[in-house]
VOPAGU-2260 file (C-alpha; in pm, 1 decimal, decimal comma):
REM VOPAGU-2260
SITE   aa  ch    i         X         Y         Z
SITE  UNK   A    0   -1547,6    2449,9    3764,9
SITE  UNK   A    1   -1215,6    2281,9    3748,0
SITE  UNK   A    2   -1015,8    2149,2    4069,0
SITE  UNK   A    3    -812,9    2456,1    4108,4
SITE  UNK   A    4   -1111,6    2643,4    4168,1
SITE  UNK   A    5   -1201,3    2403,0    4418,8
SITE  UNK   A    6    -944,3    2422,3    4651,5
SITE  UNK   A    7    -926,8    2802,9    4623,4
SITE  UNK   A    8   -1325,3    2828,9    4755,1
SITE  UNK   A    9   -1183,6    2573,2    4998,7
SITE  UNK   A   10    -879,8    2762,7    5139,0
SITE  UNK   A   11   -1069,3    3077,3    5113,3
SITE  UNK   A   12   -1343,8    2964,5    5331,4
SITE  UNK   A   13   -1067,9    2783,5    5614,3
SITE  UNK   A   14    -929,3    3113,8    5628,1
SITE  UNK   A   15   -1205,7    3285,6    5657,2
SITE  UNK   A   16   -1375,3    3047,0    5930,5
SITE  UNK   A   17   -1019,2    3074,4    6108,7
SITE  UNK   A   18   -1004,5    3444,0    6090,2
SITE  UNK   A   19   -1386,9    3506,9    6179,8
SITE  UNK   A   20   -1422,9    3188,3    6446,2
SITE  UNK   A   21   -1735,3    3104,4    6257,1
SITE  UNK   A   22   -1787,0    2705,1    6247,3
SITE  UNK   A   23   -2016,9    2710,5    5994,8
SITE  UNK   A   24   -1780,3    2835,4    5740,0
SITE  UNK   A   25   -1565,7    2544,9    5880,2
SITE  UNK   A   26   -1802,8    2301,9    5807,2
SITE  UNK   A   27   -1892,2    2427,2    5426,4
SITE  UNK   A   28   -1515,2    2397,9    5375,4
SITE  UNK   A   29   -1531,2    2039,3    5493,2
SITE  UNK   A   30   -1826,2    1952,3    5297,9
SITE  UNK   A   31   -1643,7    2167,5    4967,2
SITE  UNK   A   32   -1373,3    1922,4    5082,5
SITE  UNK   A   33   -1536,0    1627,0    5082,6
SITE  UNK   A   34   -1773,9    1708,6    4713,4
SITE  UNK   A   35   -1411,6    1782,1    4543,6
SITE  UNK   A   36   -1279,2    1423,3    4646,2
SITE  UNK   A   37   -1603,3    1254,8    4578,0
SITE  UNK   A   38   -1671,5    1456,9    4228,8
SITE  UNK   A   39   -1283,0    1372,6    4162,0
SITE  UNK   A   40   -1319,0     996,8    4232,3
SITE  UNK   A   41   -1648,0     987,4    4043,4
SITE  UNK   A   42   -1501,4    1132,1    3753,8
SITE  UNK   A   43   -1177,2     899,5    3786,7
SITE  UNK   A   44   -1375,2     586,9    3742,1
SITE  UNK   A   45   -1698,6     712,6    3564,5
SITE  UNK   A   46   -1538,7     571,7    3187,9
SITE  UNK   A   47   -1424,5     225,4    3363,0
SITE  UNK   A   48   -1632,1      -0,5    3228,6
SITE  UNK   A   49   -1801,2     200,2    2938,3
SITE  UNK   A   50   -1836,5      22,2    2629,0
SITE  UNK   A   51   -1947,9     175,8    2322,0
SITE  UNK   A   52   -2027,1      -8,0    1963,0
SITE  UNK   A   53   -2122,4     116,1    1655,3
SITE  UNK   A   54   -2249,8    -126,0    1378,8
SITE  UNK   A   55   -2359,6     -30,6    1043,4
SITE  UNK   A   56   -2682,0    -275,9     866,8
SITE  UNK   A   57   -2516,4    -298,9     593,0
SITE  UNK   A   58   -2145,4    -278,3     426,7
SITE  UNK   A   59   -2206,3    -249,7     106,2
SITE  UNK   A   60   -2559,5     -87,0     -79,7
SITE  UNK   A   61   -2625,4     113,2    -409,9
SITE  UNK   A   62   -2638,6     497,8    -462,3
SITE  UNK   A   63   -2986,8     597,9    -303,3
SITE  UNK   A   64   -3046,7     311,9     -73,7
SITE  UNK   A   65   -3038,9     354,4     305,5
SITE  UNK   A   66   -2871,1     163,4     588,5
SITE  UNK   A   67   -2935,1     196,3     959,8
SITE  UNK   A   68   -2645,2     304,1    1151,0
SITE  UNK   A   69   -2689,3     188,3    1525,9
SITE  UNK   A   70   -2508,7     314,4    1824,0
SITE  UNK   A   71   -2470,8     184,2    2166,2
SITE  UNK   A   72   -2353,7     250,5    2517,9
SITE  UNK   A   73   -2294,3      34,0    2816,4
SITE  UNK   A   74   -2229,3      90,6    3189,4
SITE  UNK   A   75   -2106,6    -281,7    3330,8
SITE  UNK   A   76   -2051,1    -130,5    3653,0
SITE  UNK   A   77   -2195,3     -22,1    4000,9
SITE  UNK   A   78   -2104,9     371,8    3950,6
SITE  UNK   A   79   -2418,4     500,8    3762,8
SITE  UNK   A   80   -2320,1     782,1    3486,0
SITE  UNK   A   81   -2559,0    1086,9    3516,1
SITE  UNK   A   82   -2418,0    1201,8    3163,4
SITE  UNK   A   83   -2232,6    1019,4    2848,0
SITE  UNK   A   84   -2119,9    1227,6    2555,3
SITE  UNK   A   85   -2033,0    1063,7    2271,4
SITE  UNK   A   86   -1888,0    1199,6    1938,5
SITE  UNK   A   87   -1922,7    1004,8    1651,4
SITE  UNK   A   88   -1669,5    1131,0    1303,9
SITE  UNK   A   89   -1914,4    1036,6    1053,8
SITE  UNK   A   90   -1911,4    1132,8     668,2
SITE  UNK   A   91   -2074,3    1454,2     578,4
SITE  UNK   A   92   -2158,5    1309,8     207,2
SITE  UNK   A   93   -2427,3    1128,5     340,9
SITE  UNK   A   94   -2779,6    1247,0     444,7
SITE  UNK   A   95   -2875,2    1158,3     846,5
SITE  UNK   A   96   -3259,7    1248,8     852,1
SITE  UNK   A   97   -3255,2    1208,2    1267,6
SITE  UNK   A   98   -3007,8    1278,9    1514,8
SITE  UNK   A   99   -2797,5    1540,5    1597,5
SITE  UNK   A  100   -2500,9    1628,7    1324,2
SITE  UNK   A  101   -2237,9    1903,2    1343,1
SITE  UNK   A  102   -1990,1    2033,0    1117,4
SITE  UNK   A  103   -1653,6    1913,0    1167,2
SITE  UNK   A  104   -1302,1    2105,5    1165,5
SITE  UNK   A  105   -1186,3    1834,1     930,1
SITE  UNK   A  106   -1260,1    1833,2     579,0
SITE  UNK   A  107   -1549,1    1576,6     420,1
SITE  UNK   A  108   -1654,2    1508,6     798,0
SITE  UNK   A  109   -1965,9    1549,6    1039,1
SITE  UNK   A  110   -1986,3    1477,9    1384,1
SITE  UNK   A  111   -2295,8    1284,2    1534,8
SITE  UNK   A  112   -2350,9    1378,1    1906,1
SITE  UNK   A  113   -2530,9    1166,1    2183,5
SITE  UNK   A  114   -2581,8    1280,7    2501,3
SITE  UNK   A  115   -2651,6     981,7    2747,1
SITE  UNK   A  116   -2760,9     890,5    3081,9
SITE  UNK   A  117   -2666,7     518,5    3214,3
SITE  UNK   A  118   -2733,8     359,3    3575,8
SITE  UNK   A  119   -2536,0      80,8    3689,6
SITE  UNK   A  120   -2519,9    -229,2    3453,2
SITE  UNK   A  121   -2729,3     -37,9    3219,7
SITE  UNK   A  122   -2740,8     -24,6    2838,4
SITE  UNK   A  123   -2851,2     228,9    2599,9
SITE  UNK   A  124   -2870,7     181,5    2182,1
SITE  UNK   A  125   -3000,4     423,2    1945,5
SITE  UNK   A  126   -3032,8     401,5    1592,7
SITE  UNK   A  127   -3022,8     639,8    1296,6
SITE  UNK   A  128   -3113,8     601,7     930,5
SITE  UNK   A  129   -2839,5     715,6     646,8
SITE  UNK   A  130   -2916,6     800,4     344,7
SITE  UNK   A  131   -2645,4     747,7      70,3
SITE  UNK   A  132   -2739,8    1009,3    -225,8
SITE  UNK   A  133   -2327,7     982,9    -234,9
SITE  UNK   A  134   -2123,6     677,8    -465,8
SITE  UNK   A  135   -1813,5     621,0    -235,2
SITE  UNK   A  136   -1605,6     457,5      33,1
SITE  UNK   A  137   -1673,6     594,0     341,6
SITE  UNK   A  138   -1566,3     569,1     703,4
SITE  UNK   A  139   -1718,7     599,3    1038,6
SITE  UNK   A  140   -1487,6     713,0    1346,9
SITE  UNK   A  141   -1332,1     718,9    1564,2
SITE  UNK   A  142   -1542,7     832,3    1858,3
SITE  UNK   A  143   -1485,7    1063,9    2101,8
SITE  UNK   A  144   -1645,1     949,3    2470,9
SITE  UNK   A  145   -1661,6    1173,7    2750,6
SITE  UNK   A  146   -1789,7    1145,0    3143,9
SITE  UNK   A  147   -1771,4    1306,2    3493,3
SITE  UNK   A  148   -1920,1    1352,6    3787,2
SITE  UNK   A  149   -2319,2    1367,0    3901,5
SITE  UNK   A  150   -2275,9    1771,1    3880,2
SITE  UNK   A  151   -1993,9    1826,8    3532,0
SITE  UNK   A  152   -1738,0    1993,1    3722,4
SITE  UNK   A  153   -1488,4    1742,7    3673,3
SITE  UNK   A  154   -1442,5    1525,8    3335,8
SITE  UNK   A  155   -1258,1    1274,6    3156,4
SITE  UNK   A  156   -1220,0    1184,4    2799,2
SITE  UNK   A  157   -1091,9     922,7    2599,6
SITE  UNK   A  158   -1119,8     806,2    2202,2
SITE  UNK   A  159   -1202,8     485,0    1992,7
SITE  UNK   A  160   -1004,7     439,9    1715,2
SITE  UNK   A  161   -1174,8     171,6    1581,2
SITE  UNK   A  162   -1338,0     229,8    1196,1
SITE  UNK   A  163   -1634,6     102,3    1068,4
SITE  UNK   A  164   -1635,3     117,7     644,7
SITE  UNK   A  165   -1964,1     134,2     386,7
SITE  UNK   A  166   -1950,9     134,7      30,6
SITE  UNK   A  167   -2154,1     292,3    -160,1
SITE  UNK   A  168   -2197,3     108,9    -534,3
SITE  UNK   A  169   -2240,8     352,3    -831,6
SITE  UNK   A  170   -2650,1     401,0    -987,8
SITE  UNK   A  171   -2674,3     169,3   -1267,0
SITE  UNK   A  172   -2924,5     252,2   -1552,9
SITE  UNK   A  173   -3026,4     174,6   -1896,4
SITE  UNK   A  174   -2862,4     245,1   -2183,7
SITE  UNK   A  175   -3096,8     422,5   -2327,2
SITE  UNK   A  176   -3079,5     645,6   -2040,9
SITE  UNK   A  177   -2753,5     747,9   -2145,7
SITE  UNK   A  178   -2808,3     791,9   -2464,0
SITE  UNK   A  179   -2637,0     481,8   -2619,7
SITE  UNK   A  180   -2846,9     225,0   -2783,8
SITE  UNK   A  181   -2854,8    -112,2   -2594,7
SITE  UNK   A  182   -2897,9    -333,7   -2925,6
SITE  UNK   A  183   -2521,6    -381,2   -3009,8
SITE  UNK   A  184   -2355,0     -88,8   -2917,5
SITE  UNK   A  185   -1996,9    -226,0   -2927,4
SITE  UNK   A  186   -2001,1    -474,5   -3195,3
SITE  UNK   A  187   -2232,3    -803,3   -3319,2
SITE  UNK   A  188   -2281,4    -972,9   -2993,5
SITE  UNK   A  189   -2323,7   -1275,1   -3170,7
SITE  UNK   A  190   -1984,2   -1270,2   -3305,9
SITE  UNK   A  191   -1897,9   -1398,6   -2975,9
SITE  UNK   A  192   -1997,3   -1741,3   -3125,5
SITE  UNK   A  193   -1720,7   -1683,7   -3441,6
SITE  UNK   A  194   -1303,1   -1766,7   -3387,4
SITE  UNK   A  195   -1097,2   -1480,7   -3402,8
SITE  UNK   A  196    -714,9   -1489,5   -3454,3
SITE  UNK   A  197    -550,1   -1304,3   -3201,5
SITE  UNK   A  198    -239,6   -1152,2   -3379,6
SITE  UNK   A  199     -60,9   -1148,7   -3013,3
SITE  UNK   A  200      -1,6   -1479,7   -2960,3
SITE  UNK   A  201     186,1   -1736,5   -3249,3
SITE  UNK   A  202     107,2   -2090,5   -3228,4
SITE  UNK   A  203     323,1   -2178,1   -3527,6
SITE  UNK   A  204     478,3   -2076,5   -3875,4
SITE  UNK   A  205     399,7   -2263,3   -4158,0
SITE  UNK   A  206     488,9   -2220,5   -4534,0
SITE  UNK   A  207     375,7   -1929,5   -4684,8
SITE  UNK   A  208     108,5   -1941,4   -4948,9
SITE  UNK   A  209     -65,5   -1712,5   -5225,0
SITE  UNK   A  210    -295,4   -1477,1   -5056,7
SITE  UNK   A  211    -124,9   -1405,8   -4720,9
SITE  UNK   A  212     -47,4   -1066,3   -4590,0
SITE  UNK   A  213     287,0    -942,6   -4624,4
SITE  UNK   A  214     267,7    -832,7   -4220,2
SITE  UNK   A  215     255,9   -1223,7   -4137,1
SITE  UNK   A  216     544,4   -1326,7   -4299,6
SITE  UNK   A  217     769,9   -1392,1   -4043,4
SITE  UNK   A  218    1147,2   -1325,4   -4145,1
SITE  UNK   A  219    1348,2   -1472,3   -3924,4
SITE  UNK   A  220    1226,4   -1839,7   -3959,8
SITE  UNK   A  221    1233,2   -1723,3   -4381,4
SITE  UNK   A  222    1573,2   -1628,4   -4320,9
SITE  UNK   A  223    1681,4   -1960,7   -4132,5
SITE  UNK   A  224    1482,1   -2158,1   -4386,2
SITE  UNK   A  225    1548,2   -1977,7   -4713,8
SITE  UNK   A  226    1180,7   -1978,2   -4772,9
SITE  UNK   A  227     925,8   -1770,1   -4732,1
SITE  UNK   A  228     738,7   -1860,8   -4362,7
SITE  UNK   A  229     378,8   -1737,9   -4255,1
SITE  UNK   A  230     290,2   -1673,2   -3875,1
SITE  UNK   A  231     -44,0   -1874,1   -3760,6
SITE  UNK   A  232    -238,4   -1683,4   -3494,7
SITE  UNK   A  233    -375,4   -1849,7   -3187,3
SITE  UNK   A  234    -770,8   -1845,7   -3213,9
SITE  UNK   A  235    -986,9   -1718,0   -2968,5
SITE  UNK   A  236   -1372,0   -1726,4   -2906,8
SITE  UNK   A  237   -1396,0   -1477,4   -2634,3
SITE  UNK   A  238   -1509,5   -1089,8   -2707,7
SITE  UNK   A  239   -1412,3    -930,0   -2401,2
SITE  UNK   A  240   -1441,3    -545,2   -2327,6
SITE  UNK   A  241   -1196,0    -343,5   -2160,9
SITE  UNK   A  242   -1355,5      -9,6   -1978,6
SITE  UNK   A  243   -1099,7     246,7   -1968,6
SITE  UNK   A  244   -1277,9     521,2   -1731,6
SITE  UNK   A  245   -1071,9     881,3   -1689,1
SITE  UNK   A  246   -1122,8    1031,8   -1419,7
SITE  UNK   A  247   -1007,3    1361,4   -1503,2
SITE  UNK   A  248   -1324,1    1609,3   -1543,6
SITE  UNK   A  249   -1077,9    1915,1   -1598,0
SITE  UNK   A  250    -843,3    1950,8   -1919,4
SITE  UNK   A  251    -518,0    2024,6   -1890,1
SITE  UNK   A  252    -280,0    2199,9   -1767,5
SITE  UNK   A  253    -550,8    2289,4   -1510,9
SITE  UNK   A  254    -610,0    2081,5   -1172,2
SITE  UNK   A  255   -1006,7    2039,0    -989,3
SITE  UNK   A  256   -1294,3    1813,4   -1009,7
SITE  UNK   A  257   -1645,4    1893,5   -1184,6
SITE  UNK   A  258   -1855,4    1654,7    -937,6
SITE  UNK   A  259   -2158,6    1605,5   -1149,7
SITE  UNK   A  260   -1901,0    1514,2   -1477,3
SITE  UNK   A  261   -1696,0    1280,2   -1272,9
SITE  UNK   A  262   -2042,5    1062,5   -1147,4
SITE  UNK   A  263   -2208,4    1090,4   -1493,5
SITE  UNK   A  264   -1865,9     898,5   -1622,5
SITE  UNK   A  265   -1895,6     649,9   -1339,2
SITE  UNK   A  266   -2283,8     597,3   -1382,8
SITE  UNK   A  267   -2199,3     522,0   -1780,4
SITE  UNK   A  268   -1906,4     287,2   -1720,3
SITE  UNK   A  269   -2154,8      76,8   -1441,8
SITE  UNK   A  270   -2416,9      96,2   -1677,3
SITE  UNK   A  271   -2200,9     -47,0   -1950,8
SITE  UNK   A  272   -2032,1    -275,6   -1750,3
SITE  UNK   A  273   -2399,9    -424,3   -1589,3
SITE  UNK   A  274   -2498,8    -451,9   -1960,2
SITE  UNK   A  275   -2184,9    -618,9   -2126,4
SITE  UNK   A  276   -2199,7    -821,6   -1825,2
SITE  UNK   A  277   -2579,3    -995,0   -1846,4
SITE  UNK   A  278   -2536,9   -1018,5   -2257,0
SITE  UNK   A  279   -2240,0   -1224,2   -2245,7
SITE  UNK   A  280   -1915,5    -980,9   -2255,5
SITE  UNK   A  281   -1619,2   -1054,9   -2017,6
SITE  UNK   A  282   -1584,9    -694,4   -1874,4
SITE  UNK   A  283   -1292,6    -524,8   -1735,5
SITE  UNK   A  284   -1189,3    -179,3   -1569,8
SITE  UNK   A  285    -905,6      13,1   -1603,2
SITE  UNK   A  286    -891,0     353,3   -1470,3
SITE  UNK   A  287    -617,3     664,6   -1418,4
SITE  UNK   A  288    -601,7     657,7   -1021,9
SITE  UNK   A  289    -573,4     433,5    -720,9
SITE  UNK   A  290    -810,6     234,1    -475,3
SITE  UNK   A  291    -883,0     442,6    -176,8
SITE  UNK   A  292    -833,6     238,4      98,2
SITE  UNK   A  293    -512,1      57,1     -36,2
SITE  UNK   A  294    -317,2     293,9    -311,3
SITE  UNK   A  295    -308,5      13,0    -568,8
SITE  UNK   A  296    -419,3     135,2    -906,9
SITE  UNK   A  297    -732,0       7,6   -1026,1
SITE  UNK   A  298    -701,4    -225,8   -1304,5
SITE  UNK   A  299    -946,3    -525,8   -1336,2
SITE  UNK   A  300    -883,9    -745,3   -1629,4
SITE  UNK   A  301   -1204,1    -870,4   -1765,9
SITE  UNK   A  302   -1316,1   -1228,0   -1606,8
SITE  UNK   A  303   -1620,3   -1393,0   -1650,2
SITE  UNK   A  304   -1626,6   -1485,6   -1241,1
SITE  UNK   A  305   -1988,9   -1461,5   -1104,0
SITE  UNK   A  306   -1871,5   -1182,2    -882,0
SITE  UNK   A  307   -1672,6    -984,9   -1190,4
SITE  UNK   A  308   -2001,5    -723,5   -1182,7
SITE  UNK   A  309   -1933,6    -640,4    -785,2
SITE  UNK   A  310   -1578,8    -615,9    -815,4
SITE  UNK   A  311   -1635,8    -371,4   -1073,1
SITE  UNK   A  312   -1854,9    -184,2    -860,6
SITE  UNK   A  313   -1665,5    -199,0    -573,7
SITE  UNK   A  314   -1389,9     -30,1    -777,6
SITE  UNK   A  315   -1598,7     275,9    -960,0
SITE  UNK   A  316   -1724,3     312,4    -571,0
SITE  UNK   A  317   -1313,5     421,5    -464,7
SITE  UNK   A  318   -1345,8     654,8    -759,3
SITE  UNK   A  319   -1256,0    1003,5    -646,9
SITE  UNK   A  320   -1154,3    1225,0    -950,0
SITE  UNK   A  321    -790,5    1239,9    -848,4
SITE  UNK   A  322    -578,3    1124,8   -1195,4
SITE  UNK   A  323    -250,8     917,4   -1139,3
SITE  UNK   A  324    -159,0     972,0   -1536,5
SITE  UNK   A  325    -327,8    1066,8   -1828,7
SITE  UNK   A  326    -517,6     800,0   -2039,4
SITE  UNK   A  327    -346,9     819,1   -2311,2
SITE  UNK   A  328     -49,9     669,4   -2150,8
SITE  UNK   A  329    -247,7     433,6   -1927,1
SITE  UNK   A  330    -385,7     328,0   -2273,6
SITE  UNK   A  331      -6,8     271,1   -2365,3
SITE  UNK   A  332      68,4      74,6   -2047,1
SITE  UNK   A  333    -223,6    -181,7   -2101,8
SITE  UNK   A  334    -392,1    -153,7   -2436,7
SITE  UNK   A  335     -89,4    -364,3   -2592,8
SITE  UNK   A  336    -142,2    -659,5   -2337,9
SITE  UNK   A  337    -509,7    -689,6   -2388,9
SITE  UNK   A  338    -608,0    -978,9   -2618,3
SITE  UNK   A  339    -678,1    -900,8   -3037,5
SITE  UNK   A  340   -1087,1    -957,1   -2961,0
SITE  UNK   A  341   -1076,5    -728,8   -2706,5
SITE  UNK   A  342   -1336,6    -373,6   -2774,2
SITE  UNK   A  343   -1182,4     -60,9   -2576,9
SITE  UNK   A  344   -1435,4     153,1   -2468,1
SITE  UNK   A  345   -1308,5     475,2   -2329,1
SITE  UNK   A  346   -1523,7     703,5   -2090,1
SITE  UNK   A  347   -1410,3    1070,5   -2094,0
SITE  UNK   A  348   -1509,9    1407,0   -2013,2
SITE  UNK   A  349   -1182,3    1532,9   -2132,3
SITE  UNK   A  350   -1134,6    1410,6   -2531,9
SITE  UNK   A  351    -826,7    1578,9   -2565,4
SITE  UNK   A  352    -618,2    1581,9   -2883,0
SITE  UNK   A  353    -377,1    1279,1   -2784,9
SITE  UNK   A  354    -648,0    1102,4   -2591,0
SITE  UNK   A  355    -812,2    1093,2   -2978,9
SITE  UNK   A  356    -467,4    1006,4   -3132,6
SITE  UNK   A  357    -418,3     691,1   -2936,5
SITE  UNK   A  358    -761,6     528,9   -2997,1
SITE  UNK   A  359    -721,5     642,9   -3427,8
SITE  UNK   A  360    -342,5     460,9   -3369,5
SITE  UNK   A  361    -569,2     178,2   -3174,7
SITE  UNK   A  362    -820,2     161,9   -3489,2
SITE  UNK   A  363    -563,5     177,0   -3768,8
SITE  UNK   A  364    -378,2    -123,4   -3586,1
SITE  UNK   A  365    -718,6    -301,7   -3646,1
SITE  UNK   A  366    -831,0    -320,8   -3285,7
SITE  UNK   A  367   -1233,6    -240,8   -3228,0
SITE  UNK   A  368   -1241,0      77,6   -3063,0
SITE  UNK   A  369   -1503,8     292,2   -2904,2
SITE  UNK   A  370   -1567,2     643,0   -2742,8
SITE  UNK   A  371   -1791,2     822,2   -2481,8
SITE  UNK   A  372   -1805,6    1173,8   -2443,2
SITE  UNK   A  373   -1950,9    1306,6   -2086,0
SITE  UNK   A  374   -2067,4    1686,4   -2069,9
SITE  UNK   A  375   -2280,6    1935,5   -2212,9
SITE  UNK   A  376   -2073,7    1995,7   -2523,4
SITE  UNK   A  377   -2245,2    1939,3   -2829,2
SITE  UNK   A  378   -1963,3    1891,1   -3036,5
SITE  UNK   A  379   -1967,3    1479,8   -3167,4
SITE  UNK   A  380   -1624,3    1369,8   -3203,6
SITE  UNK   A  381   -1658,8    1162,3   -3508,3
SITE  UNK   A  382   -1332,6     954,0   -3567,6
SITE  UNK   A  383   -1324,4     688,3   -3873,4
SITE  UNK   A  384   -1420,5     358,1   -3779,2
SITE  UNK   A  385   -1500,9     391,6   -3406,8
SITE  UNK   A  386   -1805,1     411,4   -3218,5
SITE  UNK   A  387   -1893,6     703,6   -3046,8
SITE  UNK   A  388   -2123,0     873,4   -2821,7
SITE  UNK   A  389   -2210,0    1157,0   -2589,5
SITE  UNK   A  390   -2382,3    1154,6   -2214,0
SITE  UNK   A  391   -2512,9    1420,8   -2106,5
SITE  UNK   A  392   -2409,4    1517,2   -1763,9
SITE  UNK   A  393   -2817,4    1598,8   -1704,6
SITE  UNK   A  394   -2828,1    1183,2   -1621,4
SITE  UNK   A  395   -2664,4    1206,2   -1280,2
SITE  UNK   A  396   -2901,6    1535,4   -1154,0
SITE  UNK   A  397   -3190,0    1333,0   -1281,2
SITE  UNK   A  398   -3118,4    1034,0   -1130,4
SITE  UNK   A  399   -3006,0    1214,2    -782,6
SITE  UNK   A  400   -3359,5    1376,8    -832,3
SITE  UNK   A  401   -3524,6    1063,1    -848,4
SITE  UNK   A  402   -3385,5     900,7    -587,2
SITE  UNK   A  403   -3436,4    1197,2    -297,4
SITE  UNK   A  404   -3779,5    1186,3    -423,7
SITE  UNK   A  405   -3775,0     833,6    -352,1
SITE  UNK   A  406   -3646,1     843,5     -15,3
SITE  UNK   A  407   -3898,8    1162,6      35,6
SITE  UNK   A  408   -4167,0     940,2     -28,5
SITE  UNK   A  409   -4068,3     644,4     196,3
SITE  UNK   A  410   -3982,1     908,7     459,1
């Protein structure tokens, strides 16, 4: 009943006390009266003072691990509240085994509804296991808070903006798992231990002598000296390994997302990365589309910091399937800045015809160059001189299988 209908039942009942000379009806309009102001007032002040928090166990976990989301209310002042609702935007990717969750009008959301009863200086906290079976950034909020008076007929709303983010790190698994043998499957490790010229960077020219390529002659300094000059390479003893992950699941000219080909490619470039990583490889990412949260493209040269393996994560997590530019060309914009020792490993569920140009142009140039094919096709795509394998897209069902039996159990 809103206040409108109040003061109608009020008139109505003056007039009709007035017009009948009944006091009684006089008296129930005085005491409609006096419930409207009070139920008014009450419902004025019932969200001064409310303070609501919502804190997440942890910010960061791995695909099929659960956090506790906790959610609390409190009434710091003397007006008790005989009813709280509270509506909580929470992501619908994840699972909530307890409480109560709604669809939302908005797209990839859920709402999580408490209905609460406070007294004066009273506090009330409820918490709510979540169980990520999703990779992903992920938001929580804002919340929707809503009060009134002792019988609802008057109410009053307001929202918290405020944001609370979890991120949810790619599955990791072996290998084998993926089909790709874990005993060298780029190259020698050990040739990590060996100097390698890197044809990128000159360090000087010297005379040229019986036995050297033509392609290091350097003509300019021949042509100022009026002899014959050979370039001498910088040496390097670092093998690093550049993961170039496309995100495109579709092949072109044709726009959309295959889920289950898009996680399969992030589950093998983790895995790789999380193997490279403990066996000695400086690891990098490089992928066609932006971080969520901040619109920078995601490019990670490889690093050998402690916390390279979590940054990588923490990118594959923004993942969403939505392709800035095709490899090929981001292959163009940072394959030729990469250092000589450098393996490129491309991850693909798309192996278009250019896509395969680029890495033949790659291995002709006399880089190390490797390929993984994600899907159900068959088909190998054998190309001279590099490296190449298929994932089946089976490994991300099967490990999503695993893990809700997992959680089953510990449920």
């Amino acid at each position: 009943m809103q206040g409108g209908a109040w003061l109608l039942i009020t008139l109505a009942l003056l007039v009709a006390s007035a017009i009948l000379r009944q006091a009684p009806l006089l008296m129930l309009a005085l005491l409609f009266f006096l419930a409207s102001g009070i139920a008014r007032l009450w419902a004025r002040f019932a969200l001064e003072g409310v303070q609501y928090e919502r804190r997440l166990s942890d910010s960061r976990v791995f695909f099929g691990e659960t956090v506790t989301l906790e959610v609390s209310a409190a009434n710091r002042k003397l007006l008790p509240l005989p009813w709280l609702e509270v509506q909580d935007e929470v992501p619908e990717e994840l699972t909530y085994p307890k409480g109560k969750v709604s669809a939302s009008h908005k797209p990839a959301r859920a709402i999580l509804s408490n209905f609460l009863s406070l007294g004066w200086y009273h506090r009330l906290t409820r918490r709510y296991p979540v169980q990520c079976l999703r990779r992903g950034y992920f938001s929580f909020g804002p919340a929707t808070i809503r009060s009134g008076d002792l019988f609802g007929f008057f109410d009053r709303g307001i929202t918290d903006e405020r944001l609370d983010h979890l991120l949810v790190y790619p599955r990791i698994v072996p290998l084998e798992t993926l089909g790709i043998p874990s005993r060298d499957p780029f190259g020698d490790l050990r040739l990590r231990r060996h100097l390698f010229e890197d044809p990128v960077q000159v360090a000087s020219i010297r005379q040229y002598a019986p036995g050297d390529p033509l392609k290091r002659i350097h003509w300019k300094a021949t042509a100022r000296l009026q002899q014959l000059q050979t370039r001498v390479f910088e040496h390097t003893t670092t093998v690093d390994l550049a993961l170039f992950l496309d995100v495109r699941t579709v092949e072109p000219p044709y726009w959309g997302k295959v889920e289950q080909l898009l996680e399969t490619a992030v589950i093998a470039a983790a895995s790789i990365a999380n193997h490279a990583i403990e066996n000695g490889y400086r690891v990098g990412l490089y992928a066609n589309e932006t971080y969520r949260s901040s619109g920078r493209r995601i490019a990670l040269p490889a690093s050998d910091h402690p916390e390279q393996l979590q940054r990588l994560l923490e990118a594959l997590a923004h993942v969403q399937g939505l392709p800035l530019m095709s490899l090929e060309q981001l292959l163009a914009r940072e394959g030729r800045s990469l250092p000589w020792s450098t393996t490129l490993t491309v991850i693909t569920a798309v192996p278009v015809e250019p896509l395969l140009a680029a890495l033949a142009r790659y291995r002709r140039a006399g880089r190390r160059v490797a390929l993984i094919v994600v899907g159900p096709d068959a088909r190998r795509y054998r190309l001279t001189g590099i490296s190449t394998y298929r994932v089946s897209d089976d490994v991300y069902w099967r490990e999503l299988a695993s893990v809700r039996l997992g959680t089953e159990g510990g449920l």
